[in-house]
N, C-alpha and C positions, 0 to 999 in steps of 0.2 A: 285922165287925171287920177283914176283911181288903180292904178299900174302896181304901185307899191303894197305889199302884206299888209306892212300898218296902218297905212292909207282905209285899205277896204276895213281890215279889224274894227279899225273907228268907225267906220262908216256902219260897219255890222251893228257894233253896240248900239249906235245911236237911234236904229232901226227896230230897237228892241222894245216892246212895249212892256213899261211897268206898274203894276197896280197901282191904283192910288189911293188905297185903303187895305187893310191887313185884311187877311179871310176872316170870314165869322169863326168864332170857335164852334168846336163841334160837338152839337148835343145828341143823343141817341135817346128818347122815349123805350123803356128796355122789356120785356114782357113780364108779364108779372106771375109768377110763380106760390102754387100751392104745396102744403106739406101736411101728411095724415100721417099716426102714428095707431099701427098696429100692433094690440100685443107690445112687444118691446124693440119691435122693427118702425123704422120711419121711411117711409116714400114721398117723391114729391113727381108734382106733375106742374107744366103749364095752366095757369089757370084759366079753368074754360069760360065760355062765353054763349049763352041763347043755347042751340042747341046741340054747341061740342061737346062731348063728354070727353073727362080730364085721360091720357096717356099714362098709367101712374108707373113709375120706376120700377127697377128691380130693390130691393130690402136693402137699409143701410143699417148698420149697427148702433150707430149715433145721429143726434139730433146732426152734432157738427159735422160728419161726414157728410148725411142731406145736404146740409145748407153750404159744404164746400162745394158737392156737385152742382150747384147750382150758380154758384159762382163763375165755376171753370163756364158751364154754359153760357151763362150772360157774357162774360169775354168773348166768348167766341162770337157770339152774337156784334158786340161790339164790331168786335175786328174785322166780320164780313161787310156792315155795312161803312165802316171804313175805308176797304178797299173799295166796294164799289160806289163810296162816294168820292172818291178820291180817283176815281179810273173815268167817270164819268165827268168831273170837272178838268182832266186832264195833270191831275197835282201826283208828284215823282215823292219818293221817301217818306 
């Protein structure tokens, strides 16, 4: 019965399971970051916790400089766990 392309096609679709609700949006809880200013240099590090002590950068010239690299990091933080919540629930694009 299912001999014909279109035949099966349909029969493909129909075999397809589709949500039945949208995904959750997706929230990222993001680390939270320190910033000290030296002299007329500013550094920033992860903010620590008990008993890590802070990683502090290398010197940025500006406050805004600090607080861009910290940006670029949190993205990136973003986008890692991104992909691998997205590879992990099996979700494409």
């Amino acid at each position: 019965m299912l001999d014909k392309p279109k035949a099966r096609a349909r029969e493909a679709k129909r075999s397809v399971q589709t949500p039945l609700h949208k995904a959750p949006a997706e929230v990222y809880a993001l680390r939270a970051w320190s910033v000290k200013k030296v002299g007329d240099k500013w550094y920033v590090a992860p903010t620590a916790c008990f008993d890590n002590k802070p990683e502090w950068s290398k010197p940025y010239a500006t406050l805004y400089r600090a607080t861009s690299a910290i940006a670029r990091k949190l993205a990136e933080e973003v986008l890692t766990r991104q992909k691998r919540r997205r590879e992990h629930n099996g979700i494409s694009g």
